[in-house]
Every structure is written in C-alpha cells, then in structure tokens.
C-alpha positions as CSV (number, residue, x, y, z in Angstrom):
1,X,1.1,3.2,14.9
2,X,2.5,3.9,11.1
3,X,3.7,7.5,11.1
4,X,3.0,9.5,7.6
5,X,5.5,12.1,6.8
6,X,4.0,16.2,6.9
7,X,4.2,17.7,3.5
8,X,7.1,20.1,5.1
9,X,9.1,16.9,5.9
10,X,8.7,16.0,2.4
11,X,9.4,18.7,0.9
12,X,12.7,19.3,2.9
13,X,13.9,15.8,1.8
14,X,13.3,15.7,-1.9
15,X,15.2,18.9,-1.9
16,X,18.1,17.0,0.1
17,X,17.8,14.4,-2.6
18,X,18.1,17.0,-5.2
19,X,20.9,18.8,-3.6
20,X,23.0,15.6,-3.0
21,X,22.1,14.3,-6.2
22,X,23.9,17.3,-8.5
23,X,24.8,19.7,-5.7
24,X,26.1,22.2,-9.0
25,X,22.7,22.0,-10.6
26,X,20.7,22.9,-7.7
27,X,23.2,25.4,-6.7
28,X,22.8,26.8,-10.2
29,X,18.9,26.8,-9.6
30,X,18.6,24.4,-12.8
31,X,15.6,22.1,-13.1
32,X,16.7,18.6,-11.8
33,X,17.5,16.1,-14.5
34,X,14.4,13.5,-13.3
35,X,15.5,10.6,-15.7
36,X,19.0,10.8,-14.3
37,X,18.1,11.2,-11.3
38,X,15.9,7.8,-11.3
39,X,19.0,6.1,-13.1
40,X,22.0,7.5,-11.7
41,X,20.9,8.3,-8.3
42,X,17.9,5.5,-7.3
43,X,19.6,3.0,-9.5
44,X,16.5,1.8,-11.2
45,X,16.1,1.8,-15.1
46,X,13.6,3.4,-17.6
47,X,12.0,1.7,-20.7
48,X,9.3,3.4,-23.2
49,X,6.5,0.5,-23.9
50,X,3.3,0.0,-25.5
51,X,0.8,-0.2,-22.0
52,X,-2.4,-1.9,-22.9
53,X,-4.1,-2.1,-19.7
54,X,-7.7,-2.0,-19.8
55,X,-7.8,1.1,-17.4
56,X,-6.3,3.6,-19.9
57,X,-5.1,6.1,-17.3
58,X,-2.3,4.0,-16.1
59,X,0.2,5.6,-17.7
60,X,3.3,4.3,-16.0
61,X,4.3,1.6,-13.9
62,X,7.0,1.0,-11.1
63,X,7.9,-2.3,-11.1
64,X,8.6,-5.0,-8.2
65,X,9.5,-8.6,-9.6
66,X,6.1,-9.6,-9.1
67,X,2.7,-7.9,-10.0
68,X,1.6,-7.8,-13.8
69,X,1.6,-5.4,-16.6
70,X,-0.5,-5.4,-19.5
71,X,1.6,-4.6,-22.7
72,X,0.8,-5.0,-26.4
73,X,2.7,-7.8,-28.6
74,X,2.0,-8.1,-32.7
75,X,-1.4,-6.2,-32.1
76,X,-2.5,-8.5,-28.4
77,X,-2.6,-7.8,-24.8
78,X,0.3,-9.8,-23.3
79,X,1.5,-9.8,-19.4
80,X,4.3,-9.1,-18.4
81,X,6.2,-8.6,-14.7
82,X,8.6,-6.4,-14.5
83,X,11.6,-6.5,-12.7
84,X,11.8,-4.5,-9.2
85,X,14.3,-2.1,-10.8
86,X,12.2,-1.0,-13.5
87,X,9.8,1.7,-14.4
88,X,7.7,1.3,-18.0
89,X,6.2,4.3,-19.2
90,X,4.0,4.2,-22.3
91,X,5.9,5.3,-25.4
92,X,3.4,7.7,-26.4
93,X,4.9,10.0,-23.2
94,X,8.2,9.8,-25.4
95,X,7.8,12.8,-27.1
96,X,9.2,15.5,-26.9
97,X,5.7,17.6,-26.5
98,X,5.3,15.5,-23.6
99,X,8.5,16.4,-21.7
100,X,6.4,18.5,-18.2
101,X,4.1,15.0,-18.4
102,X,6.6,12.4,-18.5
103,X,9.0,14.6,-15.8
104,X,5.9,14.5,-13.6
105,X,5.2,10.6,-14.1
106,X,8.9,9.6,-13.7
107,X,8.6,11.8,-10.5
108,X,5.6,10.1,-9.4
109,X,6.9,6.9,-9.4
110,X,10.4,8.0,-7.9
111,X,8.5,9.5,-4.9
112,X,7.2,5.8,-4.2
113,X,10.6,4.1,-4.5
114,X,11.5,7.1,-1.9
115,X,8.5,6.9,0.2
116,X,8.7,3.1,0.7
117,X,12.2,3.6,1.6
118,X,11.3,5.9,4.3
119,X,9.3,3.8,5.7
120,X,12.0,0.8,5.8
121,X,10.1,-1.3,3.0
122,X,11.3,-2.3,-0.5
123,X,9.1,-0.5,-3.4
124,X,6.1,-2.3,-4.4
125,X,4.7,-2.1,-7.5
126,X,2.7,1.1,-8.4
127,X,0.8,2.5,-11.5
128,X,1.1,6.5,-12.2
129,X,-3.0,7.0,-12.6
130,X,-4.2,9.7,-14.3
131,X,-7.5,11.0,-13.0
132,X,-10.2,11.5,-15.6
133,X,-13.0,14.2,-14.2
134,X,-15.7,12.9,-16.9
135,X,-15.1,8.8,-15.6
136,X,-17.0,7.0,-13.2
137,X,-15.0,5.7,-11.0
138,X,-16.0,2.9,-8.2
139,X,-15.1,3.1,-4.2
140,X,-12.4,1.4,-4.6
141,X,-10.7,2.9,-7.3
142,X,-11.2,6.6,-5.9
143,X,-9.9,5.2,-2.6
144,X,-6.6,3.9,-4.8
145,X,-6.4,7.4,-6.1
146,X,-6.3,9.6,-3.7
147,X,-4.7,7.4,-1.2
148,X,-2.3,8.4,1.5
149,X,0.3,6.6,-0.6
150,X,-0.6,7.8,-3.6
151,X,-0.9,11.1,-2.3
152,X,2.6,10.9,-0.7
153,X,4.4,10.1,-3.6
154,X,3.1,13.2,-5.5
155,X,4.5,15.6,-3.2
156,X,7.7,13.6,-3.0
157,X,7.7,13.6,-6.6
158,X,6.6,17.4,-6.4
159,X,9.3,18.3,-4.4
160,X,11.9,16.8,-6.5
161,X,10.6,18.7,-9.5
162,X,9.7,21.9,-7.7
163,X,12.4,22.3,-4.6
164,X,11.2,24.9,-2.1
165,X,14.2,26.6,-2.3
166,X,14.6,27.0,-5.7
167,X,10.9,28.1,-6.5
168,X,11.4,30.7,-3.7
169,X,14.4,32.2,-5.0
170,X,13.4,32.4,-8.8
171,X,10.0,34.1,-8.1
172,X,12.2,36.7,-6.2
173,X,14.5,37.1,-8.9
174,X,11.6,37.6,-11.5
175,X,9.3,39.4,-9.5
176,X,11.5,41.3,-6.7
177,X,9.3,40.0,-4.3
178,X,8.2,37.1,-2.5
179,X,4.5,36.6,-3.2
180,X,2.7,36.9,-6.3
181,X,-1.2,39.0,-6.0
182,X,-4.2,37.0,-6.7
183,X,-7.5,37.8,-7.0
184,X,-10.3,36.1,-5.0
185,X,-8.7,32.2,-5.4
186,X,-7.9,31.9,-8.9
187,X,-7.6,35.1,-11.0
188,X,-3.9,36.5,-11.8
189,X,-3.1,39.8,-13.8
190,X,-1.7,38.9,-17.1
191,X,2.0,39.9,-16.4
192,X,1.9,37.8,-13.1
193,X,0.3,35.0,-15.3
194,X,3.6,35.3,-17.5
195,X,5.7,35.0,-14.5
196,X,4.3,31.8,-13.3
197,X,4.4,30.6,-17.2
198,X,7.9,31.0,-17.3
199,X,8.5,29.2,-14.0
200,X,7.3,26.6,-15.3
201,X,9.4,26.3,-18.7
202,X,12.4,26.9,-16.3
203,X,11.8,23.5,-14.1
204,X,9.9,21.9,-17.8
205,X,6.6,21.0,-15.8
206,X,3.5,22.4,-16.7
207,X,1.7,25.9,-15.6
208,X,-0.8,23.9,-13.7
209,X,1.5,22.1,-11.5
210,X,3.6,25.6,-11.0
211,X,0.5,27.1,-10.2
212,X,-0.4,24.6,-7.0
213,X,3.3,24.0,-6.4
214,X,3.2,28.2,-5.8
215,X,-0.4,27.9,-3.8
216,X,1.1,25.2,-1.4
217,X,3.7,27.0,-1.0
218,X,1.9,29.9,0.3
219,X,3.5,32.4,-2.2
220,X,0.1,34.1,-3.3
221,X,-0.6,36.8,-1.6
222,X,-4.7,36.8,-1.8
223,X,-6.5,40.0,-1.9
224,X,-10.6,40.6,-2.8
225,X,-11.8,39.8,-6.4
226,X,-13.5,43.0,-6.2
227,X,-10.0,44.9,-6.2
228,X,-9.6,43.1,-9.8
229,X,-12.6,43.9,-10.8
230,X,-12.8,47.5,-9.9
231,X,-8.7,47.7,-11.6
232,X,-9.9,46.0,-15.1
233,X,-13.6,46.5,-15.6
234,X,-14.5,50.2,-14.1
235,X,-16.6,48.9,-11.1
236,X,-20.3,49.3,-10.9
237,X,-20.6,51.7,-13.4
238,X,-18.8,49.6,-16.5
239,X,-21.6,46.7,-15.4
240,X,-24.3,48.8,-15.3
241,X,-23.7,50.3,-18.8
C-alpha cells in the first residue's frame, strides 16, 4: 500500500530542509532564499523562458529528460525536453513585481523534486498549474489539479516558504500572542489585517498564502461574526436606522 505523508510530517521536514539548508538564516527567522535553495541545496538549475503551451496556466515546469515543453522560437511554438535537472519558468514571472509568485512556483516544483524523493523515485516531470475559477475544466484536468501529488508538493513547497516555526514565533513577536481573532471565518480587524500583511512581506509571499498558511496552522482564534458586528457597526440599532 503507497503511504502519503500527513501535512504535520511535511511540514516538519521542509523546515529540516530549511534549517539544514542555511541553519543562520532560519536561526535569524529570515525568509528562505527559494532560488538558492533549488540551486545550491537540490542541485537543479533555473532558466526564465517564453512557455507557449496551449494551456496558459502552466506557468512553470520541472523537468525530467523526457516529457515535452511547449516554448516560443522567432514568433512559433517549438518543443523542447528538458533536462531532469531543470526547472523553466516563464519569463514574464521574472519581474520583480512578481517575486511572492515566482517564490511560490519555484517552491512548488521544489516540493515535487522532494516529495518524489521521499517516496524513493527520481522527479518526474511536473507543470506548476495555475487554477483559473472562470475556466471550464474537464475530469481529467481537475483530477490533475487537485491531485494527491499535486496537492503534496504545495504544502512541501508551503512549508519551505512558511516554516512552522518561524511563522509561530514572528506572529508572537508582532502580536504578543499566539493567535490572531477572526470573525465568523474570514473577517479580521484592520490592525490584525496589518499584521498578517506584514508577515507576508517578511517571508515575500503573498497575503493570501499567509493568510491559509496562518488558518492551517490553527493560529486564528475564531470567535462569532456577531461580536464584529456589534464592535464596528452598533448592533441592531445602527441596522435598524
């Protein structure tokens, strides 16, 4: 029977890789350097290239000496395979406006070099999809998406990004505490809004992924929407004005 690492298990090893990696930057609580990291530590290199698949959510690609990858040449669709010690991100993730979305693809893909690994098999080739809510997607391509694979080599890549430890600690050393209030399942007050904000320039992902990275954690601490409501809006008689 194949075994599927827990999300704890995860967790606790990306941050092992992190640790090992630049033991003085994580001691430091600095956000791990995800291209060096990939280079350096996994040995595999990064290239910037014009993607041209047809599917214009593949965004990156890990690849593994032998599946294709659709690239523009002088203005045409060419194939090319790349090597199995190379990842190809689009160019247009090159930017510097693009840094939390190219830390979080590079991660991606570094979680299934990992995760194959684990399991004692060599990486295979894998594109970094990006889900579009407003596409139509076939059974098959959902079941890509939100496979156990693919699934597992976000919260490797998560955990690299994000380590436990380091989320925990910063949060206490902004807020005092350990858990941030939140209203009902979404709603934050706006200086516990800043908070999160600025946890997420410090690791340079975005306020969305430090938002879920802080709800998987369990480090909201969830109290009635009416509390909010009653704190900001006067109750029942500011509606019934």
């Amino acid at each position: 029977m194949k075994y599927y690492h827990t999300n704890d298990e995860i967790d606790e090893i990306g941050e092992g890789l992190v640790r090992q990696f630049d033991f003085d930057s994580y001691s430091n609580g600095h956000a791990v350097d995800i291209e060096k990291f990939i280079t350096d530590y996994l040995k595999y290199r990064i290239v910037y290239d014009n993607i041209a698949e047809r599917d214009a959510s593949k965004t990156a690609f890990l690849g593994d000496g032998k599946a294709g990858l659709c690239v523009w040449r002088n203005g045409r669709r060419e194939s090319i395979v790349p090597p199995d010690d190379l990842i190809v991100v689009d160019s247009h993730f090159s930017q510097n406006s693009m840094t939390a979305q190219r830390r979080f693809m590079l991660a991606h893909e570094a979680g299934h070099i990992i995760m194959d690994k684990l399991c004692g098999n060599t990486a295979t080739a894998a594109y970094n999809n990006e889900f579009d809510g407003e596409r139509e997607y076939s059974l098959q391509e959902l079941g890509e998406l939100f496979s156990i694979k693919e699934t597992q080599a976000t919260s490797m890549g998560v955990a690299l990004l994000m380590p436990k430890t380091l989320v925990t600690s910063l949060l206490m050393m902004l807020k005092e505490q350990r858990h941030i209030p939140i209203y009902g399942n979404n709603v934050l007050l706006d200086r516990d809004r800043k908070i999160i904000r600025d946890m997420a320039e410090h690791f340079k992902v975005s306020y969305k992924s430090m938002f879920y990275r802080m709800r998987s954690l369990k480090l909201f601490e969830y109290r009635l929407i009416d509390e909010y409501i009653a704190m900001n809006l006067g109750g029942n008689g500011w509606l019934s004005c």
